[in-house]
C-alpha positions as CSV (number, residue, x, y, z in Angstrom):
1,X,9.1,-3.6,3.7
2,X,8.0,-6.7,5.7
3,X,4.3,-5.4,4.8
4,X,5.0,-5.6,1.1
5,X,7.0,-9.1,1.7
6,X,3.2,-10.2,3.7
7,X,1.7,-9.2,0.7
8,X,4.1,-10.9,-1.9
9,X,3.2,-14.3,-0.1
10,X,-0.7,-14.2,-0.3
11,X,-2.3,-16.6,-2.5
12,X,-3.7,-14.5,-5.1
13,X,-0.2,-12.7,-5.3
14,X,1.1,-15.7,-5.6
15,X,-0.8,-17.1,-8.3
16,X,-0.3,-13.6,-10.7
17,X,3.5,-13.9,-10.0
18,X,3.1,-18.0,-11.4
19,X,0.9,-16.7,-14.2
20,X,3.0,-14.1,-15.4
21,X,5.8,-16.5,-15.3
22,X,4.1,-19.0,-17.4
23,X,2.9,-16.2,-19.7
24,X,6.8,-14.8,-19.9
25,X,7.5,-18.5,-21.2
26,X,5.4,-18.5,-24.4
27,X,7.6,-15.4,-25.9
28,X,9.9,-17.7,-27.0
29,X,7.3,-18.6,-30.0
30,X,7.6,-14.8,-31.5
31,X,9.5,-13.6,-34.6
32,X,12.4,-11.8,-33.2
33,X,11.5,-8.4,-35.1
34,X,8.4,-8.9,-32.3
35,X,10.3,-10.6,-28.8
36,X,11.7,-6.8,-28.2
37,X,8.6,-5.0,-27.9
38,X,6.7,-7.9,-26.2
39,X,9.1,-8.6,-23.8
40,X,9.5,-5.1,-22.7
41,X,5.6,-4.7,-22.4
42,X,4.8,-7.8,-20.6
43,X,8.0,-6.8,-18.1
44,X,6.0,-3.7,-18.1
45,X,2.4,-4.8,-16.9
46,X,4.3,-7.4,-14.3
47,X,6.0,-4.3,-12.8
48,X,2.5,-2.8,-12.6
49,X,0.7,-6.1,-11.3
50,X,3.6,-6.1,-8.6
51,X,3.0,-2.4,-7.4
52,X,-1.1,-2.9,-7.8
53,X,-0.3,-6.3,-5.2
54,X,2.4,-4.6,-2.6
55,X,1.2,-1.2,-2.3
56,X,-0.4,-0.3,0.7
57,X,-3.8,0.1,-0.1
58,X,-4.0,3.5,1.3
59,X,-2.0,4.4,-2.3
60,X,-5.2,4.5,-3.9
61,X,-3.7,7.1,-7.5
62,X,-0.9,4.7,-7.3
63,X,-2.4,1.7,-7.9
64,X,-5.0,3.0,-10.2
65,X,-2.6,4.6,-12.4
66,X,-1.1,1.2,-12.3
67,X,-4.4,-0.8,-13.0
68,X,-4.8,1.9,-15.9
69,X,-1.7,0.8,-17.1
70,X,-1.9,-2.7,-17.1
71,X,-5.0,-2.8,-19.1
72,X,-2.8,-0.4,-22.1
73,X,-0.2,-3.0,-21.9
74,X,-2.6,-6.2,-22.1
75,X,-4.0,-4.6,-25.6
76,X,-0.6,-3.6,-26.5
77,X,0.4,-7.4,-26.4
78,X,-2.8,-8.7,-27.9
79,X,-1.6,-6.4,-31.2
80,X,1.6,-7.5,-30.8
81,X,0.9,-11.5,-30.2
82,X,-2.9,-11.8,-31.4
83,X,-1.8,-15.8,-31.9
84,X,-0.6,-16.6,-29.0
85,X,-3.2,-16.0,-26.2
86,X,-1.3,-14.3,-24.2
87,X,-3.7,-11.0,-23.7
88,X,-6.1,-13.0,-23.2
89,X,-4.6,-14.3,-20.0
90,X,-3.5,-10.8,-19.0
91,X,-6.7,-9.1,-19.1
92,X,-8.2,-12.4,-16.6
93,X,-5.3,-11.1,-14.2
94,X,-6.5,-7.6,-15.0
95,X,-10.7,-8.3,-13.6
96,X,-8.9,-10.4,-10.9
97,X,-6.6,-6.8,-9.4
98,X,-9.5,-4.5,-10.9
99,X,-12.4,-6.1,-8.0
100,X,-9.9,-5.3,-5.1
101,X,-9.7,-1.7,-6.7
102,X,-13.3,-0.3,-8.1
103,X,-16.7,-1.3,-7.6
104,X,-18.6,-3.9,-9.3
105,X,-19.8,-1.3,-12.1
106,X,-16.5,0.2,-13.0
107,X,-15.1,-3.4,-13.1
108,X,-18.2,-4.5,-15.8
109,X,-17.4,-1.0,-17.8
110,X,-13.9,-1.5,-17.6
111,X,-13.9,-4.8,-18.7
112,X,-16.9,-4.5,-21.4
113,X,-14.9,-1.5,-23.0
114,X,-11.2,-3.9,-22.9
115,X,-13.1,-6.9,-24.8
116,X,-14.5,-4.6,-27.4
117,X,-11.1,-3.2,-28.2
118,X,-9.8,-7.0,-28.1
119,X,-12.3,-7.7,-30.2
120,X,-11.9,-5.2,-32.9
121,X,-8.4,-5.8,-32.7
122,X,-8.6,-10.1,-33.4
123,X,-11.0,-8.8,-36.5
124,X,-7.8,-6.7,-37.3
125,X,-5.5,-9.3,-37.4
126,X,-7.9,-11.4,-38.9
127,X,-8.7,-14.0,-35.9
128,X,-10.4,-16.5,-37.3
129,X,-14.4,-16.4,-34.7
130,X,-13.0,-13.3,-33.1
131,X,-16.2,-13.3,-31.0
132,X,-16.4,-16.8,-30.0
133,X,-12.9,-16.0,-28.8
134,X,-14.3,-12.9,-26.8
135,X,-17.0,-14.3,-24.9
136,X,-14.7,-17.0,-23.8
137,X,-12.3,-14.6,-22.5
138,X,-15.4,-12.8,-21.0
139,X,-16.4,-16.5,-19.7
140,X,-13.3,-16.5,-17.6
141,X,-12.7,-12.8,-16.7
142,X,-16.4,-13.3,-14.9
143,X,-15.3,-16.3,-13.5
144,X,-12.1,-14.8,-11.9
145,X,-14.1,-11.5,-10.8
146,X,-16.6,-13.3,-9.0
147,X,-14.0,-15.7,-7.0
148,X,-11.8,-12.7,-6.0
149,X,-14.8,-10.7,-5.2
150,X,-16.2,-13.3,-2.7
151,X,-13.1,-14.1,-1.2
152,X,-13.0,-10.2,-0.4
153,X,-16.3,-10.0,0.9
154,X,-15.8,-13.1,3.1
155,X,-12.5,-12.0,4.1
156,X,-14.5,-8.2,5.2
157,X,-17.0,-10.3,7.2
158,X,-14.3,-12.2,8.9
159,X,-12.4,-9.1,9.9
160,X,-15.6,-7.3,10.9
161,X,-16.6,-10.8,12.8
162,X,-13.7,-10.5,14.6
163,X,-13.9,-6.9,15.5
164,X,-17.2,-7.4,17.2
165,X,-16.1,-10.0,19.1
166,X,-13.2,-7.6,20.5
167,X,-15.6,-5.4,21.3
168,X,-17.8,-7.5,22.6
169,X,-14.5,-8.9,24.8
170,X,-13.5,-5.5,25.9
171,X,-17.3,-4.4,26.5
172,X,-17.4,-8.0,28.8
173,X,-14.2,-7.4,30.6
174,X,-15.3,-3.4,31.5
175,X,-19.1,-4.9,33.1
176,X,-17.2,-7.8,34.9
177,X,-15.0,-5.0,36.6
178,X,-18.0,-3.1,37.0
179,X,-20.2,-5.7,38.5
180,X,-17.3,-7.3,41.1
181,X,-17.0,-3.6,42.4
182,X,-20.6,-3.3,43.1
183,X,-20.6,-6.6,44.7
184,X,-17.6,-5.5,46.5
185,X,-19.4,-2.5,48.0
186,X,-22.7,-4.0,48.5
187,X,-20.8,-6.9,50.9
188,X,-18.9,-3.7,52.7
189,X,-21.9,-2.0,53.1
190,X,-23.4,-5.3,55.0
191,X,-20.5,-6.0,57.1
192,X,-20.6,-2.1,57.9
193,X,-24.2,-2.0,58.7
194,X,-25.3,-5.8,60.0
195,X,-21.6,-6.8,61.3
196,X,-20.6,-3.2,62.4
197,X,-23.9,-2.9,64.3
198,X,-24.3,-6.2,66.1
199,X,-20.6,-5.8,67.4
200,X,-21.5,-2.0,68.6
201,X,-23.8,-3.3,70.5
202,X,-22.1,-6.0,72.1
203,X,-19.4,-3.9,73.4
204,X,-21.9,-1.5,74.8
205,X,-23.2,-4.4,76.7
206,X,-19.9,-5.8,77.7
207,X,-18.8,-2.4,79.4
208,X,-22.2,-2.5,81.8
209,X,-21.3,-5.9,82.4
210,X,-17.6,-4.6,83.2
211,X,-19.0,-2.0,85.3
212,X,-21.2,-4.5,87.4
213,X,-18.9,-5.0,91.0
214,X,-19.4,-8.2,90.9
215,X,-18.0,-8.7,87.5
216,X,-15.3,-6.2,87.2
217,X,-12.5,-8.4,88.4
218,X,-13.1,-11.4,86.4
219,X,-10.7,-11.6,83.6
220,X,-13.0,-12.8,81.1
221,X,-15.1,-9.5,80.6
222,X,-11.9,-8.2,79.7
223,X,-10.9,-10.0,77.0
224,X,-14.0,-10.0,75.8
225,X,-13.9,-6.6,75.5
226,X,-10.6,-6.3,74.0
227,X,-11.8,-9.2,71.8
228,X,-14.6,-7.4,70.9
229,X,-12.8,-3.5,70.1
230,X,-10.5,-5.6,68.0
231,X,-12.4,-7.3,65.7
232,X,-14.8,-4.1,65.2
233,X,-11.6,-2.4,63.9
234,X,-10.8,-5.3,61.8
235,X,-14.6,-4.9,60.3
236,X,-14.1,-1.2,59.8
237,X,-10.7,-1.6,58.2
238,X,-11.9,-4.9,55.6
239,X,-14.7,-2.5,54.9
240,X,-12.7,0.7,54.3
241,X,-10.6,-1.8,52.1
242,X,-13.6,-3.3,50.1
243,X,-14.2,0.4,49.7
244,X,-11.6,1.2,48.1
245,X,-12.0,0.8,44.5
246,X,-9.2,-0.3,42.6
247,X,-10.7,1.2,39.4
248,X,-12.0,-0.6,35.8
249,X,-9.3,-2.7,34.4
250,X,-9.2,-0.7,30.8
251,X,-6.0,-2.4,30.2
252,X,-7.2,-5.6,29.6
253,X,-10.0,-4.0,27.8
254,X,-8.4,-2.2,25.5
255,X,-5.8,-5.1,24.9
256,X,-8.9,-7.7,24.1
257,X,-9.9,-4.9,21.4
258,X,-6.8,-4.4,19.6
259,X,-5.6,-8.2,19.9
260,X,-7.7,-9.7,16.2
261,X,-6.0,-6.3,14.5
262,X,-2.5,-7.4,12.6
263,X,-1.6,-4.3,12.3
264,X,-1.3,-1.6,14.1
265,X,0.6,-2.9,16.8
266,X,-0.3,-1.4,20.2
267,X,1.8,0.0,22.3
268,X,0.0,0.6,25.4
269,X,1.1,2.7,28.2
270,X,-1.4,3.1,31.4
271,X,0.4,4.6,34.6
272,X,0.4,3.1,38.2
273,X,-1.6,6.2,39.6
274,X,-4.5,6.2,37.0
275,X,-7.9,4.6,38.3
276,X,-11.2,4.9,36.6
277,X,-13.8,3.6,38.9
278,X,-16.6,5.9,36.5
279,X,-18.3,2.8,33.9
280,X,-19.1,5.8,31.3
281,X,-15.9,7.4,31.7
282,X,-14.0,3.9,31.3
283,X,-16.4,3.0,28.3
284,X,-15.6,6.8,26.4
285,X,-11.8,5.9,26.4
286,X,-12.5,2.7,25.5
287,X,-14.5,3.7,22.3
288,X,-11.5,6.7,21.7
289,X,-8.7,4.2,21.6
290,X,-11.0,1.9,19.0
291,X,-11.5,4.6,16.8
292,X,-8.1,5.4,16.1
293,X,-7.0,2.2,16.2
294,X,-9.1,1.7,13.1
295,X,-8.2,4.8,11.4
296,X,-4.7,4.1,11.8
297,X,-5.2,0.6,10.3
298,X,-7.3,1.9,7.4
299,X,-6.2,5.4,6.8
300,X,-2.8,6.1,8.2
301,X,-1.1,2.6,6.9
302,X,0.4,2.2,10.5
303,X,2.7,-0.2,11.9
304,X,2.2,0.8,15.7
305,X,-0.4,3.1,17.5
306,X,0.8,4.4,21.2
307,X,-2.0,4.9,23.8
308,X,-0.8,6.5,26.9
309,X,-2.7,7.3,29.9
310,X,-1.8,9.6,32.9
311,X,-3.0,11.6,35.6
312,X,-2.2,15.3,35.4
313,X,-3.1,18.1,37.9
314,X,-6.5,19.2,36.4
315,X,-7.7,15.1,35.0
316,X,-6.5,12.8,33.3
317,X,-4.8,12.8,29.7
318,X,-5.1,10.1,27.3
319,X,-2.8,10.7,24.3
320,X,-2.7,9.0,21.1
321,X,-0.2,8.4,18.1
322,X,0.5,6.0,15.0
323,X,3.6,6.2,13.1
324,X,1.4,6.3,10.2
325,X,1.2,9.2,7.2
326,X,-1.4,11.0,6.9
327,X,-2.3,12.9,3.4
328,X,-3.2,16.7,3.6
329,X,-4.3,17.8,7.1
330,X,-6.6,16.3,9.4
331,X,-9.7,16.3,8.4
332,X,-12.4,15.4,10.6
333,X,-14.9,12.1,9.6
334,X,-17.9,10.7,11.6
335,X,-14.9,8.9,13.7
336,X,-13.5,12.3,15.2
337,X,-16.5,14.0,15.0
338,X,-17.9,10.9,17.6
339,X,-14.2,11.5,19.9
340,X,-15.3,15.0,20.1
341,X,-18.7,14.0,20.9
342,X,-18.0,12.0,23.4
343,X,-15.0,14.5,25.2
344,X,-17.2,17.4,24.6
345,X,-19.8,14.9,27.0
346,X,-17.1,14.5,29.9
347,X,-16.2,17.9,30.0
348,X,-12.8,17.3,28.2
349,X,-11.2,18.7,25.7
350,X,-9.9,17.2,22.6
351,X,-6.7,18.4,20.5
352,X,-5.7,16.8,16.7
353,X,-2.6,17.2,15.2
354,X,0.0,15.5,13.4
355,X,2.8,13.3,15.3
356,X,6.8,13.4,14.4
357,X,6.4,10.6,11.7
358,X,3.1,12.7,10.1
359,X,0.7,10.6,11.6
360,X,-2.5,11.2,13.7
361,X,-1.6,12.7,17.1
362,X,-5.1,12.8,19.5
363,X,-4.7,14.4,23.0
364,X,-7.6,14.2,25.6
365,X,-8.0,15.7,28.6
366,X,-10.4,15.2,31.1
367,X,-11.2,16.3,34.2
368,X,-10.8,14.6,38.0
């Protein structure tokens, strides 16, 4: 509901909803043996602008059988008010919801096809320059064609812009893990092997000194030793600690790669005893998670995708829903095919189904 209220507020929806309005307005000009049948066919094509504009755009039959529609009920009304221009508006409207529908060749056969019937039918009526009148209308259904088909395109390289940026993010946010944990243990491995050494060493020759008679009283070679033993176990201890990987932050990865999505939401859900200290590994799940986050956006219609990520006896197991719909079974695309691929590389195994609400349901398991 709130998606279709989005939708309702866009400017182009905006503008067909003013249009029609203004349209609805010149009905008042018809003989009344005509308002009936006009009225109830231009209530007719708004009712199928308004489901072509809030349908999810997954309802592809839906909003073609709509489209399909709208174009019957746009000649219906230039029969019915061949005067009064208001087909002529309708079928601008039409081109303007066709572009976000078909590709550019249906849209010029559609539309070449509609203006020859319009045609034929102001020679009916006898319209005085029927084909002046036509090419104008064809003027501006090119006009709003083109602007709606930009606007699309620009909007698809903004959306793709932003997507590489996410995954550029993410991609950054795995190598800055990766690189501070290889600094981490090249620095342990120094204080282990220069600091570690030196301090060996110096015990080694405070305890002949300690053994010399003439030295074993004195208080100072004691503490030095004891000084000494301590801060050796403090090395070891900061170096067992440095080595100690905490594992690749893919939390804030896979947040930075699902933040410029509006939709699906993610809920993400990565337990305290999970680390993944393996780049590759961290980089596969990484790439899982983005592909069904965009087949839940695209395919599924979801509201919210659910990544969890646990530690199991055998592995890990990464499981994945939207509260999407699927149509038919799942049917596996270059996207799952390339989950499988890249399971089937780390020795996992990868189960699809359906989840509760009939959307995708992706379990992964991999092993420790």
């Amino acid at each position: 509901m709130w998606t279709s209220l989005t939708r309702l507020r866009e400017p182009m929806t905006l503008a067909g909803v003013f249009t029609l309005g203004a349209v609805s307005l010149g009905l008042r000009f018809l003989p009344a043996d005509v308002l009936p049948a006009a009225a109830a066919a231009l209530a007719g094509y708004a009712a199928g602008f308004l489901l072509f504009a809030l349908a999810p755009e997954p309802w592809h039959r839906p909003r073609l059988i709509a489209l399909v529609a709208m174009a019957g009920l746009s000649l219906l009304l230039a029969s019915l008010t061949p005067r009064l221009g208001t087909a002529q508006v309708l079928l601008v409207i039409w081109v303007a919801c066709a572009v976000n529908l078909l590709s550019p060749r249906w849209v010029i056969g559609a539309a070449l096809l509609l203006n020859v019937a319009f045609y034929f039918l102001m020679v009916h009526h006898g319209f005085g320059a029927p084909g002046t009148m036509t090419l104008i209308n064809i003027g501006f259904q090119a006009l709003a064609g083109l602007c709606v088909f930009y606007a699309r395109r620009s909007e698809e390289s903004r959306d793709a812009l932003a997507r590489v940026n996410a995954d550029l993010l993410a991609t950054r946010a795995l190598l800055a893990d990766s690189a501070r944990d290889a600094e981490r243990l090249r620095v342990a491995r120094e204080l282990h092997d220069v600091a570690g050494h030196k301090l060996t060493a110096m015990k080694i020759n405070l305890r002949a000194l300690a053994s010399d008679p003439a030295l074993a009283g004195r208080e100072e070679v004691r503490i030095a030793q004891q000084l000494s033993t301590e801060l050796l176990d403090d090395i070891r201890s900061v170096v067992q600690a440095m080595r100690d990987s905490r594992g690749l932050d893919l939390q804030t990865a896979i947040r930075a790669l699902a933040a410029p999505l509006p939709r699906p939401a993610l809920d993400l859900r990565i337990a305290d005893g999970v680390q993944i200290a393996d780049p590759a590994v961290a980089e596969s799940l990484l790439r899982i998670v983005q592909e069904c986050l965009t087949n839940a956006a695209r395919h599924a219609n979801a509201d919210t995708l659910t990544v969890s990520l646990q530690k199991e006896d055998a592995g890990m197991h990464l499981h994945i829903e939207d509260d999407g719909r699927l149509k038919g079974r799942v049917r596996e695309g270059n996207g799952l095919s390339g989950i499988r691929e890249r399971v089937a590389a780390l020795g996992g195994d990868l189960r699809l189904g359906s989840s509760a609400t009939g959307g995708l349901r992706v379990d992964v398991r991999l092993p420790a």
